[in-house]
MARMAR-184508 format. One record per residue (C-alpha): residue in three letters; x, y, z. Coordinates in steps of 0.25 Angstrom, whole numbers, padded with zeros to 4 digits, always signed. Layout:
REM MARMAR-184508
ALAXYZ ...
***
This chain:
REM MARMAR-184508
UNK-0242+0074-0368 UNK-0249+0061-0373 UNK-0240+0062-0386 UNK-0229+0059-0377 UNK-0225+0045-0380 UNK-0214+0038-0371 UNK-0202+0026-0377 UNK-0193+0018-0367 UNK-0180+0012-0375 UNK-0174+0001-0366 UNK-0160-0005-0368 UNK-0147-0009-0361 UNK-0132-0009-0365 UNK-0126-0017-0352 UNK-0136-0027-0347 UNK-0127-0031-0336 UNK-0129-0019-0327 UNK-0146-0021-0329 UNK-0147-0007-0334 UNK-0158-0006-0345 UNK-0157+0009-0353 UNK-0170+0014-0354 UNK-0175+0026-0362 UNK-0187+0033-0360 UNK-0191+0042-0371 UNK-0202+0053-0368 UNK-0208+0061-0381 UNK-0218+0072-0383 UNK-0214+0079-0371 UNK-0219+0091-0369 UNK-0218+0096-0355 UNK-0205+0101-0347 UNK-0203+0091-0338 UNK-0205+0077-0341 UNK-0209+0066-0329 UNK-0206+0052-0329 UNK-0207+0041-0320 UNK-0205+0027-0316 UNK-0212+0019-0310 UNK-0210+0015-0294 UNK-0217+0003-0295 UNK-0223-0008-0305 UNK-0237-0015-0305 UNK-0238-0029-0298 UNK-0228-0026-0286 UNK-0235-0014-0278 UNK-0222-0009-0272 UNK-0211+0004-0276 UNK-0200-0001-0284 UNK-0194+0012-0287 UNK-0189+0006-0301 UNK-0181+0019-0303 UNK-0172+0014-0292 UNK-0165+0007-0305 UNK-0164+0019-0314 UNK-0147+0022-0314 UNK-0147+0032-0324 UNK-0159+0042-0328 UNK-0158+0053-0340 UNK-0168+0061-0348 UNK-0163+0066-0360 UNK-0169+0075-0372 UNK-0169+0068-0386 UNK-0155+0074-0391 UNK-0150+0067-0378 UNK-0148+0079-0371 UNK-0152+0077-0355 UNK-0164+0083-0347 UNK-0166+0087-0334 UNK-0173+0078-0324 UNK-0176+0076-0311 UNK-0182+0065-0301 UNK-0195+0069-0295 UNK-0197+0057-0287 UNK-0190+0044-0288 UNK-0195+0040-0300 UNK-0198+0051-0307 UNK-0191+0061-0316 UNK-0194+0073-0322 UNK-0186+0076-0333 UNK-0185+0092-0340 UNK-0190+0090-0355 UNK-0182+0102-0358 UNK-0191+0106-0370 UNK-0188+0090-0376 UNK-0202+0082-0380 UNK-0193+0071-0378 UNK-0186+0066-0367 UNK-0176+0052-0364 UNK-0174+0046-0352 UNK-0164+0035-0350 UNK-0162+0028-0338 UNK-0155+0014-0335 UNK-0163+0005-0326 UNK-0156-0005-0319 UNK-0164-0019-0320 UNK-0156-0029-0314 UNK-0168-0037-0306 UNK-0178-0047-0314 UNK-0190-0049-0308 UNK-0204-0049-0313 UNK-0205-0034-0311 UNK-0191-0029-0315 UNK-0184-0023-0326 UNK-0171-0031-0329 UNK-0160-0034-0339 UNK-0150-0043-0340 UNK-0143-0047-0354 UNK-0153-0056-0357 UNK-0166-0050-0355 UNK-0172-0034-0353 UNK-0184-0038-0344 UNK-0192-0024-0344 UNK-0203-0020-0333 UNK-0206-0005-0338 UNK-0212-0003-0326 UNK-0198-0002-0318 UNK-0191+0007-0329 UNK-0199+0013-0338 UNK-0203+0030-0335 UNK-0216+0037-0337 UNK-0222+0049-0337 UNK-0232+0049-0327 UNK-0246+0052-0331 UNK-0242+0048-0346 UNK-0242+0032-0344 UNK-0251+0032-0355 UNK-0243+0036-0366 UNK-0238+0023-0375 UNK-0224+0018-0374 UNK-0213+0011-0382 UNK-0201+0005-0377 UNK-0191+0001-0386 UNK-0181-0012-0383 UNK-0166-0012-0386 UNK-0163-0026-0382 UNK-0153-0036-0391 UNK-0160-0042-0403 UNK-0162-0055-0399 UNK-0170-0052-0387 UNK-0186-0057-0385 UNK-0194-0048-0381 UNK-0207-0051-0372 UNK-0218-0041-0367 UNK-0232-0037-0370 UNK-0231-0025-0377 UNK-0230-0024-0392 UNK-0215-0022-0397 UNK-0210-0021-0410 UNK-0195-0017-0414 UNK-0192-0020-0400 UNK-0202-0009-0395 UNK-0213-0012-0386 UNK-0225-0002-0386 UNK-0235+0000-0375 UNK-0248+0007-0375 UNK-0244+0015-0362 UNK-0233+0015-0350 UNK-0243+0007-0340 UNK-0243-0005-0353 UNK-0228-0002-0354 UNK-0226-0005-0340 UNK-0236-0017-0338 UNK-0227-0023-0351 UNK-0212-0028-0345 UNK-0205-0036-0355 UNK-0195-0047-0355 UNK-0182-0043-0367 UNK-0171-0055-0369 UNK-0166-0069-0370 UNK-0172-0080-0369 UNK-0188-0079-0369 UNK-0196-0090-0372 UNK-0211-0086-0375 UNK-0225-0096-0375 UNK-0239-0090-0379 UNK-0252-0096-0375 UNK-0266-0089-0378 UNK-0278-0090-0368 UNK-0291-0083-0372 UNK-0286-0077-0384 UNK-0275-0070-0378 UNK-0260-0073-0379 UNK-0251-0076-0366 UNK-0235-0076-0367 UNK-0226-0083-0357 UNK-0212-0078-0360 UNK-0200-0084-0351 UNK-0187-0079-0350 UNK-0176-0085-0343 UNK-0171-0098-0344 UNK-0184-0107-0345 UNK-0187-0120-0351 UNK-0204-0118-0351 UNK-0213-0130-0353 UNK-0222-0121-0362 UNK-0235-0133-0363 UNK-0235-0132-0348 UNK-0234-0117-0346 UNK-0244-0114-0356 UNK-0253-0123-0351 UNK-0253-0116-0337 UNK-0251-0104-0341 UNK-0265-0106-0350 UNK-0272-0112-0338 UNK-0270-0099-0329 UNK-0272-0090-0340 UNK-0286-0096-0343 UNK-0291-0095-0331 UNK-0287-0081-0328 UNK-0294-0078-0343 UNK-0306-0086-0338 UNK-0306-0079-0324 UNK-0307-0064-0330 UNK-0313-0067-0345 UNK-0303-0060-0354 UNK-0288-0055-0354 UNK-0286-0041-0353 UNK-0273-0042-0362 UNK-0270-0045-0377 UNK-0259-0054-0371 UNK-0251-0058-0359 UNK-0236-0061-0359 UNK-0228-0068-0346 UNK-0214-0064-0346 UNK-0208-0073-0337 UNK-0193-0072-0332 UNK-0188-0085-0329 UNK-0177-0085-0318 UNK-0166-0094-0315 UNK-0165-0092-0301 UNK-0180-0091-0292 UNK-0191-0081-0295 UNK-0204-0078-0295 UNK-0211-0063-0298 UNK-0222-0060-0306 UNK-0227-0047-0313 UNK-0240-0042-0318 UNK-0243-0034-0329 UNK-0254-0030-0339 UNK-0251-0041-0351 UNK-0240-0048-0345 UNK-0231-0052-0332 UNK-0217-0056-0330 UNK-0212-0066-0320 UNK-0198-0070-0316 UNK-0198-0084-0309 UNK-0187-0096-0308 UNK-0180-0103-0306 UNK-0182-0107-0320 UNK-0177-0123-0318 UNK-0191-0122-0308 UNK-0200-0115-0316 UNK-0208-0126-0324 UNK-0207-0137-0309 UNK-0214-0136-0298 UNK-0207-0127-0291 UNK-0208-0115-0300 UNK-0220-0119-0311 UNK-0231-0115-0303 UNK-0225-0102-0298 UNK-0225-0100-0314 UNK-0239-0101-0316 UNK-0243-0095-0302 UNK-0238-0081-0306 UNK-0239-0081-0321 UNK-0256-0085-0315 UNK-0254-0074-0306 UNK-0248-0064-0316 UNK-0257-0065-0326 UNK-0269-0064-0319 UNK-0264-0050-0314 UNK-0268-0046-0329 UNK-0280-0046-0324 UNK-0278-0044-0311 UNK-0270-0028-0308 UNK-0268-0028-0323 UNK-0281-0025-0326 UNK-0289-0025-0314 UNK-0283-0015-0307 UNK-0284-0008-0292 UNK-0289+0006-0295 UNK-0277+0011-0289 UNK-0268+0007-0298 UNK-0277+0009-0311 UNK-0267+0016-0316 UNK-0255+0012-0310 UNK-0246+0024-0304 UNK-0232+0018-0304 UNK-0225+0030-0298 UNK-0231+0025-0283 UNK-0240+0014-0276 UNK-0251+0012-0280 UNK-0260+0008-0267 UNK-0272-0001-0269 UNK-0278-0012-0259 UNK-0279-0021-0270 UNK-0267-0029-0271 UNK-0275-0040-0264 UNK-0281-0040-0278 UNK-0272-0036-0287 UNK-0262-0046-0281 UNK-0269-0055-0271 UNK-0281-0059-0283 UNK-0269-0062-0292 UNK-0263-0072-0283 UNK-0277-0080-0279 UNK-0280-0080-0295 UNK-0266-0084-0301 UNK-0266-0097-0294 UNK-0281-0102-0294 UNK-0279-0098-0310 UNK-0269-0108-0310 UNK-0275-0117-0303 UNK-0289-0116-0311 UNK-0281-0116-0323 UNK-0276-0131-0319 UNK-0261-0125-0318 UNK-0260-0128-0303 UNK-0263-0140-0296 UNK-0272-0140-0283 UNK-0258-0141-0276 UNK-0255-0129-0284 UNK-0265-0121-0282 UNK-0267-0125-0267 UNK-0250-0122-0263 UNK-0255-0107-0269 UNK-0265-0105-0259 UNK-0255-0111-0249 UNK-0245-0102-0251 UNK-0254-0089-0250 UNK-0262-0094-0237 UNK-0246-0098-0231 UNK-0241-0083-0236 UNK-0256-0078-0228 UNK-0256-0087-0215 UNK-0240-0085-0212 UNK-0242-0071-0214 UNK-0245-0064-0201 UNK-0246-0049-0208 UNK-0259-0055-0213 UNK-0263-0049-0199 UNK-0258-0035-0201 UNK-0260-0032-0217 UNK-0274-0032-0224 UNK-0271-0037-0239 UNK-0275-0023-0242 UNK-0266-0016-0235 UNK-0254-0025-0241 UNK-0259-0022-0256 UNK-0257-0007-0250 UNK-0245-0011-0243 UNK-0237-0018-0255 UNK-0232-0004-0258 UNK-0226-0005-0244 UNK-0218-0018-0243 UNK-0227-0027-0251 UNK-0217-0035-0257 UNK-0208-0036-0246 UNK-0209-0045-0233 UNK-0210-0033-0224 UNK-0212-0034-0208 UNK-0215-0044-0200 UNK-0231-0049-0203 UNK-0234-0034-0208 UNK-0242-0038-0221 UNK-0248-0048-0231 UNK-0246-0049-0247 UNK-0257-0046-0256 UNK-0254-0057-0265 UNK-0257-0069-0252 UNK-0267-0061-0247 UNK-0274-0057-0258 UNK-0275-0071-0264 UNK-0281-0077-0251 UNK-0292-0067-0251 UNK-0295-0069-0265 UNK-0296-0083-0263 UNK-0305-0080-0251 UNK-0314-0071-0259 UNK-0314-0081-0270 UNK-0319-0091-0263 UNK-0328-0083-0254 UNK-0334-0079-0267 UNK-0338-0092-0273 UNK-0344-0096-0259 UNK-0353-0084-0259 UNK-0358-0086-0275 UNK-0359-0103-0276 UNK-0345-0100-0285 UNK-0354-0090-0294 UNK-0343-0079-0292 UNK-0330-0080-0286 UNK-0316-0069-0286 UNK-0315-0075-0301 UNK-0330-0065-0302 UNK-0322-0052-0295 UNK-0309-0054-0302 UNK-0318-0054-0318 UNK-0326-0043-0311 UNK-0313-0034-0307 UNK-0308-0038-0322 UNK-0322-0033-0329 UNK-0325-0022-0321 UNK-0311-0016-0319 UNK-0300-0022-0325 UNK-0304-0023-0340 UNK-0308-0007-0339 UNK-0296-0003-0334 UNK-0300+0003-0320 UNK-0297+0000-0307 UNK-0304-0007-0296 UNK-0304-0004-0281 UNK-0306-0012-0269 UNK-0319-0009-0266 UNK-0322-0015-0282 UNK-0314-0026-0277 UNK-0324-0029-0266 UNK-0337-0025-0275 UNK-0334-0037-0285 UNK-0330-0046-0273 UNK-0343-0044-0268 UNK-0350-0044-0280 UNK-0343-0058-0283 UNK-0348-0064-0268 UNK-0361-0057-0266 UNK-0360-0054-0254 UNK-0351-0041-0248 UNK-0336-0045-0248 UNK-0331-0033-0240 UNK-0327-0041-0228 UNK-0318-0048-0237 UNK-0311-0034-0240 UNK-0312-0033-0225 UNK-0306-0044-0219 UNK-0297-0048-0230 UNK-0294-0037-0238 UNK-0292-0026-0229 UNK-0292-0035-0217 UNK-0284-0046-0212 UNK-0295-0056-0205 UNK-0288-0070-0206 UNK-0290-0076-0218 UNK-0290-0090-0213 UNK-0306-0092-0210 UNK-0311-0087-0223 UNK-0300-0094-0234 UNK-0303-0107-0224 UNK-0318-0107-0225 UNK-0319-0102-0242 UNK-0308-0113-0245 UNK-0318-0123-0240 UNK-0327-0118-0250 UNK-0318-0125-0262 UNK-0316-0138-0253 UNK-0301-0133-0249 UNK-0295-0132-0234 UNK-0285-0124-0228 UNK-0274-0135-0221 UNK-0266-0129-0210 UNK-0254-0137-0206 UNK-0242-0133-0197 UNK-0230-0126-0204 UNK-0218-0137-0206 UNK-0210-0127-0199 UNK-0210-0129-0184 UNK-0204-0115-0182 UNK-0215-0109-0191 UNK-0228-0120-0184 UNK-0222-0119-0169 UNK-0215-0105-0168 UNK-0221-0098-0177 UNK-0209-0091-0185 UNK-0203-0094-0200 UNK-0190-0093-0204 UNK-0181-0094-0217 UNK-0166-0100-0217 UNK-0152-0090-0219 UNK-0143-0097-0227 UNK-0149-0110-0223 UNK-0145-0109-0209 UNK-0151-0099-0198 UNK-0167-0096-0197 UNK-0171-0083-0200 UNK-0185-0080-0195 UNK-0195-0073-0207 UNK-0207-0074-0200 UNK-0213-0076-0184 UNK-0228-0077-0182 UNK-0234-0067-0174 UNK-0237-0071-0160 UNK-0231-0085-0163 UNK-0221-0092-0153 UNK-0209-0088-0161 UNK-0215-0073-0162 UNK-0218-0071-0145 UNK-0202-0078-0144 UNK-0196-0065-0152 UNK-0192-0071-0164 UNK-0193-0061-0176 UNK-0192-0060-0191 UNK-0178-0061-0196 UNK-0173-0069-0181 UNK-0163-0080-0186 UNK-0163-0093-0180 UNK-0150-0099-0178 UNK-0151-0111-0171 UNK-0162-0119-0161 UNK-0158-0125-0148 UNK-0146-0123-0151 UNK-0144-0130-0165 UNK-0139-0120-0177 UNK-0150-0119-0188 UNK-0145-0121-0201 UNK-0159-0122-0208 UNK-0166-0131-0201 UNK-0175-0124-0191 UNK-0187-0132-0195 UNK-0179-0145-0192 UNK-0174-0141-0178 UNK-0188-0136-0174 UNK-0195-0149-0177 UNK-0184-0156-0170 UNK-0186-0147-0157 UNK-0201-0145-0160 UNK-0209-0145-0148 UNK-0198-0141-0139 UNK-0192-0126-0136 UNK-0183-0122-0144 UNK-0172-0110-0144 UNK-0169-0102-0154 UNK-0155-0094-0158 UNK-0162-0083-0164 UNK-0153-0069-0170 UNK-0158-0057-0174 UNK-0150-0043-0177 UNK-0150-0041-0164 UNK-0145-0052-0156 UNK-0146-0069-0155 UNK-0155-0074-0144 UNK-0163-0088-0141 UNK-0177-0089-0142 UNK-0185-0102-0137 UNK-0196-0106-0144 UNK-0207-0115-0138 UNK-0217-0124-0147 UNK-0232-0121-0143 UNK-0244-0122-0148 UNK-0246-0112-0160 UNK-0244-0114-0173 UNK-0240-0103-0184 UNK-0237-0103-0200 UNK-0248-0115-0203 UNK-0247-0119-0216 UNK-0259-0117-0226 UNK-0263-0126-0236 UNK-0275-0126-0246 UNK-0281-0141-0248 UNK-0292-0148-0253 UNK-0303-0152-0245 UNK-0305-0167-0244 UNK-0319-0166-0241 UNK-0323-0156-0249 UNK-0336-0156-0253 UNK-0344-0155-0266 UNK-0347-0141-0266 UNK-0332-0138-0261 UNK-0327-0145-0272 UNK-0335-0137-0282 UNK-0332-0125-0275 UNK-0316-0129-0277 UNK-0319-0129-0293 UNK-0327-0118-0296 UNK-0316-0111-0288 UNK-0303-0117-0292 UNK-0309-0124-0305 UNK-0303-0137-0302 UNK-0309-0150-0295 UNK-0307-0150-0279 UNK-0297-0160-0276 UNK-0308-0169-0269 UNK-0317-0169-0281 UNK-0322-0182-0285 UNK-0314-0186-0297 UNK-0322-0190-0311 UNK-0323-0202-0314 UNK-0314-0208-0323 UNK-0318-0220-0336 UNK-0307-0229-0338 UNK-0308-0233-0352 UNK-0300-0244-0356 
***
């Protein structure tokens, strides 16, 4: 059976429908039936896709072209009667009309490729090597991490194949910058005019001290394929040597608006070469694509990622205080205005994302890995550093997981996890697993208090919204016009008057709403007010009486002012920048 050997041929005669042909070749076949699946889901989004959803036409064929008898066992896997052939074809048309970060798509410009969505396996024989060969126009580019020559790429075994998507077409633009002796590739395609002195420049900041954090790279080179879109767009995608983003619009990317979203998720990308590339939750070590693949870790996997990509940025001088301060904002915002904080543990929404992880789901059900798990991490970080004087930190258990686990190829559990967290402390971490991890004690206390240890506060203001400050509800605008409630705070004056998720709010007092509910609440503000409220069932008023609760405060990380010496040192072994309340050096004028 190892003599087997497996080829994938990819072309397409009519790129208008999105139909990529693909050809799977099997040889040294010696058994009667032949079993070949595709995968239900891909690595970096913990949820069924059921790619096979998108398979119009699927054939197995003997070499003289003559066709075999096959079944589905599942719905996604097929077991095809060799018939006495040691060779067996399938072809299949997979239909690749949507481009994201994780997607297969092709257009008449570009065959954007992620194997995981469309290329068959034989289970248990993931090992085996793979070529896959490219009929694309001549004039075509062709970026991806695996060797190619002749327009065939090679790859060592299916799990390198699949971890390897690449970017075929028009249009690629290509920069190389090296760090630590290893080469890095940022490749866009799209329309995109990159200032490639300030890119690199970033990009080397982040990568440096990602490379400082761990010690070495675990690849021989890492390439960003990044799709640049003309309309908005943010995704990300994680794999072994490489990862491939889609973000726009591409008139945004290099301002303000969209610049540092680029080097927030190409940060937080890489570092998942380290982070689930490598150092891996023993449960997926190695992946099973047919099903899920359950593990507690994604507060980890996911959550570690998020704390590290922005501080790495912000160590590496690519983000501003303001920069790095609006990150932290934005997760403690997501946290605080989040009731299923109450309900979910961080653990059980790792568990969970096989669920409805990447969906908004009920009403104040569950947390996200990703906001939660950066949080802790920040927690733990900090926490750390004031137990060991700034001798150890998460920076210690992140290089320990690398060495330990990671660079050797095995899996780590939770209770590892917690071994090197308290390892790194010196002192038991278990209540951190307890309270945090698998618990939902409120977080506020703790990230208040170890904040203080780098000099910064937590500022709480009231919302701008009344309706979100007085009543306690949040709503988002239909066409500009009509208010459509997304979210009521339990318990809040809004919540004990009835008023529920997906409510529209028509008019107040009387007066028709036509995007302007904030402005009409502050001009009433302090008075009862009446609501025209519909819902599927039927339109009623609700009044609505100001008290003296407050709901949806908004969070914001500052310097303190009176930050003291020790604070300030704390804040630059931490973030490796002077706090902004450090006495500035003295300057010499020379004349």
């Amino acid at each position: 059976m190892d003599r087997m050997n497996i080829n994938y041929r990819f072309s397409f005669s009519a790129a208008h429908t999105h139909y990529l042909d693909i050809e799977t070749t099997v040889t040294g076949v010696s058994a009667p039936v032949l079993h070949l699946q595709l995968p239900a889901w891909r690595p970096g989004r913990y949820v069924l896709q059921n790619f096979a959803k998108n398979i119009q036409k699927w054939q197995a064929y003997a070499p003289d072209g003559t066709a075999l008898p096959h079944r589905k066992l599942t719905k996604d896997l097929w077991e095809v009667q060799t018939m006495g052939h040691s060779t067996v074809v399938v072809r299949m048309n997979y239909h690749a009309a949507e481009l994201n970060a994780g997607s297969t798509y092709l257009s008449a410009e570009q065959m954007y490729v992620n194997p995981i969505t469309c290329c068959l396996y034989m289970p248990g024989m993931e090992h085996l090597p793979c070529t896959v060969q490219l009929d694309i126009p001549d004039n075509w580019q062709v970026a991806c991490t695996l060797p190619m020559h002749s327009r065939m790429l090679k790859a060592d075994s299916y799990h390198q194949l699949v971890d390897s998507p690449w970017i075929a077409g028009l249009r690629l633009q290509c920069h190389t910058y090296t760090v630590g002796g290893t080469q890095f590739h940022i490749w866009f395609r799209g329309e995109f005019k990159p200032d490639w002195p300030r890119i690199e420049a970033d990009f080397v900041g982040f990568t440096q001290q990602q490379l400082q954090l761990f010690g070495s790279f675990p690849f021989a080179h890492y390439h960003f394929l990044i799709h640049v879109r003309t309309e908005k767009a943010y995704h990300g995608v994680e794999h072994q040597d490489s990862t491939v983003i889609t973000l726009g619009p591409s008139y945004d990317l290099l301002k303000e608006a969209m610049y540092p979203e680029l080097l927030g998720i190409s940060s937080h990308e890489l570092f998942h070469a380290w982070n689930i590339k490598c150092i891996r939750p023993v449960e997926m070590q190695p992946y099973d694509y047919s099903k899920e693949n359950y593990s507690p870790l994604g507060y980890v996997a996911e959550g570690v990622t998020t704390y590290y990509g922005d501080l790495m940025l912000y160590r590496g001088g690519c983000f501003t205080d303001f920069d790095y301060f609006r990150t932290l904002h934005d997760l403690m915002m997501k946290h605080f205005h989040n009731y299923g904080r109450f309900n979910q543990s961080v653990a059980q929404a790792s568990w969970d994302t096989w669920l409805d992880g990447y969906e908004k789901g009920v009403p104040d059900r569950k947390v996200s890995i990703y906001t939660e798990g950066a949080l802790i991490a920040l927690m733990a970080d900090l926490y750390i550093r004031r137990a060991t004087a700034n001798a150890r930190s998460l920076d210690t258990v992140l290089r320990h997981l690398y060495e330990q686990y990671g660079a050797k190829g095995c899996g780590y559990t939770e209770a590892d996890y917690l071994r090197l967290l308290t390892e790194a402390a010196g002192e038991d971490m278990s209540w951190l697993m307890t309270d945090y991890y698998h618990g939902t004690t409120d977080m506020e206390p703790l990230l208040t208090e170890l904040l203080a240890y780098v000099g910064v506060e937590m500022r709480k203001t009231r919302s701008r919204m009344y309706f979100e400050n007085r009543f306690g509800f949040k709503v988002t605008y239909n066409n500009n016009r009509s208010a459509k409630i997304t979210e009521v705070a339990p318990g809040s004056i809004a919540d004990r008057a009835c008023l529920k998720v997906d409510d529209e709010i028509s008019a107040i007092n009387g007066i028709r709403i036509a995007g302007n509910l904030k402005e009409w609440c502050k001009y009433f503000q302090e008075e009862t007010v009446t609501l025209t409220v519909s819902s599927a069932a039927a339109a009623r008023e609700v009044q609505l009486t100001p008290g003296t609760e407050r709901y949806y405060l908004t969070y914001w990380p500052h310097h303190h002012p009176k930050a003291t010496e020790q604070q300030m040192e704390n804040y630059r072994a931490w973030g490796g920048r002077d706090h902004a309340y450090a006495p500035k050096a003295a300057t010499t004028a020379t004349v």
